[in-house]
N, C-alpha and C positions, 0 to 999 in steps of 0.2 A: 596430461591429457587436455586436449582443446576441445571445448565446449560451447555451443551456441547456448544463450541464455534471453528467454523471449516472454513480455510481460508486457501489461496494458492492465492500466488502472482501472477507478474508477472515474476519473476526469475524464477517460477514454480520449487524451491529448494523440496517443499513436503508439506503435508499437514497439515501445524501448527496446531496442537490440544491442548484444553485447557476445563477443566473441574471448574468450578470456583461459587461457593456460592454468591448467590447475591440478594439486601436487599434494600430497599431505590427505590428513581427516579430522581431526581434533586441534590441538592446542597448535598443534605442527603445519593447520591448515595452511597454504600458500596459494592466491592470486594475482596472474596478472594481466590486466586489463589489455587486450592488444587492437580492439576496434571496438565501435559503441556509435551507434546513428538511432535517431527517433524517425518513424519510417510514419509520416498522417497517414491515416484514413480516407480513401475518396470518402467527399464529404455526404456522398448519399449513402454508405455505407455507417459511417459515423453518425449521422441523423437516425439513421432507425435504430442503433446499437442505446441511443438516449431515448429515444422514444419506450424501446422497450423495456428499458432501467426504470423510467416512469410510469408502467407499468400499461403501457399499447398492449392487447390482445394481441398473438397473431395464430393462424393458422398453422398445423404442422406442416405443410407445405413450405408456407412464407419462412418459418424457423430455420426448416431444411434448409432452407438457400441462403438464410441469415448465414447460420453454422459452414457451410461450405466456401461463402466469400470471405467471411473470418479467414476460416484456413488456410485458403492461398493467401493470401494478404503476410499471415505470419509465414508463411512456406517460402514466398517471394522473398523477404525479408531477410531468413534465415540464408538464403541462397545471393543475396544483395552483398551482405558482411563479412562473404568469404570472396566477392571480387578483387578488391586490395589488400586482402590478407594470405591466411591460411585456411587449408581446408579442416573444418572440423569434425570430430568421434563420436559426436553423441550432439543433441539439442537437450534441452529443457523447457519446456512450455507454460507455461501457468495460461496460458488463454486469457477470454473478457471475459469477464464475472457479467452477467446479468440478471442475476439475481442471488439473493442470500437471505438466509433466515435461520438465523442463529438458533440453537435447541432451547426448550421450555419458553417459545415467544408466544404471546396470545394465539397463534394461528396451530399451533401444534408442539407438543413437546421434545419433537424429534426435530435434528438440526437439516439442510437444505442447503447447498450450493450448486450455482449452472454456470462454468464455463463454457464455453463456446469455441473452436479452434479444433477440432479430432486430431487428436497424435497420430494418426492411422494416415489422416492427408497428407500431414507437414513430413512423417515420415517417410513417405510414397512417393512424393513430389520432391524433396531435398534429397533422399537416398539416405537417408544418416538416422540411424535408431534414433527415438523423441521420446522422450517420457513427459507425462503430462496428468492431468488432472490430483492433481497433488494433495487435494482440501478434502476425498472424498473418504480416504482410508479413517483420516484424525476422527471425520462424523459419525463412520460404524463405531468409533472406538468410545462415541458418548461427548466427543469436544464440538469446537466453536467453528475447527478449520479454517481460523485465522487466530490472531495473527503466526505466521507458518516463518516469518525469516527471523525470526527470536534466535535462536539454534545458532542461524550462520552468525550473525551478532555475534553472540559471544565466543565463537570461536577466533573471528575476525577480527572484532571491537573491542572485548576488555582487555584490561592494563592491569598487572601485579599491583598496582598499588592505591587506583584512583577508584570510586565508585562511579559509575557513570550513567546515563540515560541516552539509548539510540534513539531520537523522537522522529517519525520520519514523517512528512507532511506531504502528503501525496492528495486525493480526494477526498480520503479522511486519513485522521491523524492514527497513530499508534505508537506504540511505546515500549520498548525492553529496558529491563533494568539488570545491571550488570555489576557485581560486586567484585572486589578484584580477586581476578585470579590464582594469585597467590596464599588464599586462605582455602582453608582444609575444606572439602565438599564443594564449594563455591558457585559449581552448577547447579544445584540443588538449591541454589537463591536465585539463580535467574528469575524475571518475572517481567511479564509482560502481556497487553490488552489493547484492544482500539478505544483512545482517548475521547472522538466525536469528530468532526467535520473541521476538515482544514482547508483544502483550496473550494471542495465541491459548492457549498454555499458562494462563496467570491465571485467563483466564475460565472455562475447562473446569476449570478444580478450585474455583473458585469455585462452578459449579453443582455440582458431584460433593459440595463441601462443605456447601452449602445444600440438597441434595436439589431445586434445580431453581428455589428461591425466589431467587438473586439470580444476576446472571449477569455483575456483575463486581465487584471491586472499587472504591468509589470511594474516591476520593484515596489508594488504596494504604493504608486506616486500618488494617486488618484484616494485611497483610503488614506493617506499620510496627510491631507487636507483638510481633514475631518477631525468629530469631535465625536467619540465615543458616548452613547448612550447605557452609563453603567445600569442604571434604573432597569433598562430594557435586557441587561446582560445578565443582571441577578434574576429577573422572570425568566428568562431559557434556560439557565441553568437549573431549576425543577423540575425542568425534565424528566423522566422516569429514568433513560440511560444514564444521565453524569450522577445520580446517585447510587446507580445498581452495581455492586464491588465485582473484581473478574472474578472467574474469566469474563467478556463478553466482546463482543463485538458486530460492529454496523457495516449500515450501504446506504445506497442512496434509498433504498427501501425505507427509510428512516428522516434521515437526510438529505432531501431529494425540492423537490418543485414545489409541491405540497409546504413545504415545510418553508421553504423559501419565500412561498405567496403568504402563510402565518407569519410571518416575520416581517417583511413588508407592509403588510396591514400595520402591523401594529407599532413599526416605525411613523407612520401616516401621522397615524393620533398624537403622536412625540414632536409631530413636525419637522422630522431631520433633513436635511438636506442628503442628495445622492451624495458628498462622500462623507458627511455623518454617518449616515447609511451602510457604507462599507469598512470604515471603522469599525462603528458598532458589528461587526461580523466576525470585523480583523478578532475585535478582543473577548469573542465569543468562543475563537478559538483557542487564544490567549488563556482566557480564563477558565477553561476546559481543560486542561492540558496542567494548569497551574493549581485546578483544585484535582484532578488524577493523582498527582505528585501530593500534594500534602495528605490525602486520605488515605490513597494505598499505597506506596510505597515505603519498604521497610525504615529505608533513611532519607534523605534526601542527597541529589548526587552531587557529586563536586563539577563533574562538567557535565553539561548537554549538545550531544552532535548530534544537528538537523540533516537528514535527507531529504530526499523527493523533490517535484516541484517549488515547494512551498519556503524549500531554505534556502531559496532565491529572494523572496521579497523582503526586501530590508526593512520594511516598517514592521512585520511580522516576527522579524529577529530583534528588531530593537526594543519593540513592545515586552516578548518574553523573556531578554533579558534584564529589562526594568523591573519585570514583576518576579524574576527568580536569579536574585542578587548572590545569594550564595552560592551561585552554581558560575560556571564559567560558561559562557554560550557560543558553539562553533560550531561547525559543520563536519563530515567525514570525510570533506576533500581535506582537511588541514591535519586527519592524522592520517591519509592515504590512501583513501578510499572514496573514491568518485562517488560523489551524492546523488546525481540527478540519474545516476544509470545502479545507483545501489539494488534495488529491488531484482534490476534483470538479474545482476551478479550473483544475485543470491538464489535463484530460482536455476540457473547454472549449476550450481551447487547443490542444489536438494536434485539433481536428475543425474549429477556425478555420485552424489552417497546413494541412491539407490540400485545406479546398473553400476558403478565400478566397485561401491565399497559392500553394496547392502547394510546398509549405515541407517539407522532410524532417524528419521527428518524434523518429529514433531518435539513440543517438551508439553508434557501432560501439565506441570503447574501452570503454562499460558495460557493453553487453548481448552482445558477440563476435561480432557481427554482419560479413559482410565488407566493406559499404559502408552509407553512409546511403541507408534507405526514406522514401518517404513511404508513410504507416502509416493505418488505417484505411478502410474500403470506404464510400461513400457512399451513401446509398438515399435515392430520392426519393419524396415521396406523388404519388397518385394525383391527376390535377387534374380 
């Protein structure tokens, strides 16, 4: 079955698009990647998608019309991917999150997610069934409604024999743990959570740095010149979240501007230099990532494949391989699986197991959910 698979972070870089054949449901699962383009954002559109992650007021009006340029944007998209390919059966949505709030947070004990995108548009406007809103089913069920690609992970990602971690490094960082599949139960260990902030910090001092001219770094060249301020790495790490055990997970509701401007303060007083500066962020995430792994996780894994954005910057990969030496540190392109387009693929596939398999999408040990859902609402076009 050929599927559009359509996802936007929270870097909100654009809308990962990915067109991709797909066969199987469990251990049998099979993809293959046959188109994959990141589609920007007009940048007026992308300005207020941040503004309102930082939390702008808007009127139900202004929302309305947020929500409806969203949609085309991804609908245009979904219809962009099948020009030099194939036409597709089905889309998958995950939309822009802008906003989230995990259950039992100081604001309320019930959990909270708002994508943005209507499957009802992209369906209307593309012709092709959508399924969409994915994270709302797991939150009736009592979960976090992330991290949601655990599931395809392991169908995808583990090995008979190797223990592994998917870290994938998008706007915040996350993590599945994957024991091999060759031992008895073995799903029933998966495990997996949002680790804290991997590019979202970088990038916001990157434009704060640039005055708005660059908006991220690449290949980590600019933090690679720098000298890490551990002093400053061990006070953010007290944070309430790197020590709260999963399930849990973040946004920029957390790690966001705010949190950026605290952290810059108080680089100030340390006297860092702009890429001290971003070191010290780099190994914020480093060191996030690297105390997740030592406190929760059952073992430690023999290898780590980075996805997302983030398993591009090579100071970033060199850093966490320094600091987790027993592990081998690669990416998902190097056992098959295109890293920078992983998240769409896998949102492809949570809108294939719901309208082709009726396949439950979540794994309640990730997300604290109290049973598996099948996740996502399906909207048909008009005939």
């Amino acid at each position: 079955m050929k599927v559009i698979g359509l996802m936007s972070g929270t870097s909100v870089d654009g809308i990962d698009t990915v067109l991709v054949e797909i066969a199987g449901k469990e251990l049998d699962l099979k993809v293959q990647l046959l188109a994959a383009k990141t589609n920007p954002y007009p940048l007026e559109i992308r300005d207020k998608i941040l503004k309102v992650c930082g939390g702008e007021p808007l009127s139900m009006m202004e929302l309305a019309a947020l929500d409806d340029a969203i949609a085309y944007n991804f609908a245009q998209a979904a219809q962009n991917i099948q020009k030099q390919s194939y036409p597709a059966e089905l889309i998958g949505s995950h939309g822009q999150t802008v906003y989230h709030r995990p259950p039992n947070s100081p604001e309320s004990s019930l959990g909270y997610s708002m994508q943005l995108a209507r499957g009802e548009v992209i369906a209307n406007v593309t012709g092709i069934p959508t399924v969409c809103n994915f994270r709302a089913a797991d939150i009736a069920a009592g979960g976090q409604g992330a991290p949601l690609v655990s599931k395809v992970d392991a169908y995808l990602l583990s090995d008979p024999h190797k223990h592994r971690a998917i870290q994938n490094l998008g706007g915040i960082a996350n993590v599945t743990y994957l024991p091999p599949n060759s031992e008895l139960n073995w799903e029933r260990e998966v495990f997996g959570w949002d680790t804290g902030p991997a590019n979202v910090l970088l990038d916001l001092a990157i434009q704060k740095l640039t005055d708005g001219r660059q908006t991220y770094d690449k290949n980590g060249a600019w933090a690679a010149q720098g000298t890490p301020c551990n002093k400053l790495v061990s006070q953010w790490l007290e944070q309430d979240f790197f020590l709260q055990p999963p399930p849990k997970s973040t946004g920029r509701e957390l790690f966001g501007s705010e949190y950026l401007a605290k952290c810059w303060q108080e680089a100030q007083v340390e006297n860092l230099s702009d890429a001290d500066f971003l070191a010290t962020l780099t190994e914020l995430t480093v060191a996030s990532i690297v105390h997740s792994y030592r406190a929760f996780l059952p073992q430690m894994p023999q290898e780590i494949l980075l996805c997302g954005g983030g398993s591009n910057n090579l100071y970033l990969r060199q850093r966490l391989q320094a600091e987790l030496t027993s592990a081998k540190v690669l990416t998902t392109d190097q056992v098959g699986l295109n890293g920078d387009y992983k998240e769409a693929i896998a949102f492809a596939i949570l809108g294939y197991w719901r309208s082709h398999c009726s396949f439950t999408g979540n794994l309640p040990r990730v997300t604290g959910a109290k049973q598996p859902m099948l996740l996502g609402e399906i909207h048909y076009p008009l005939v």
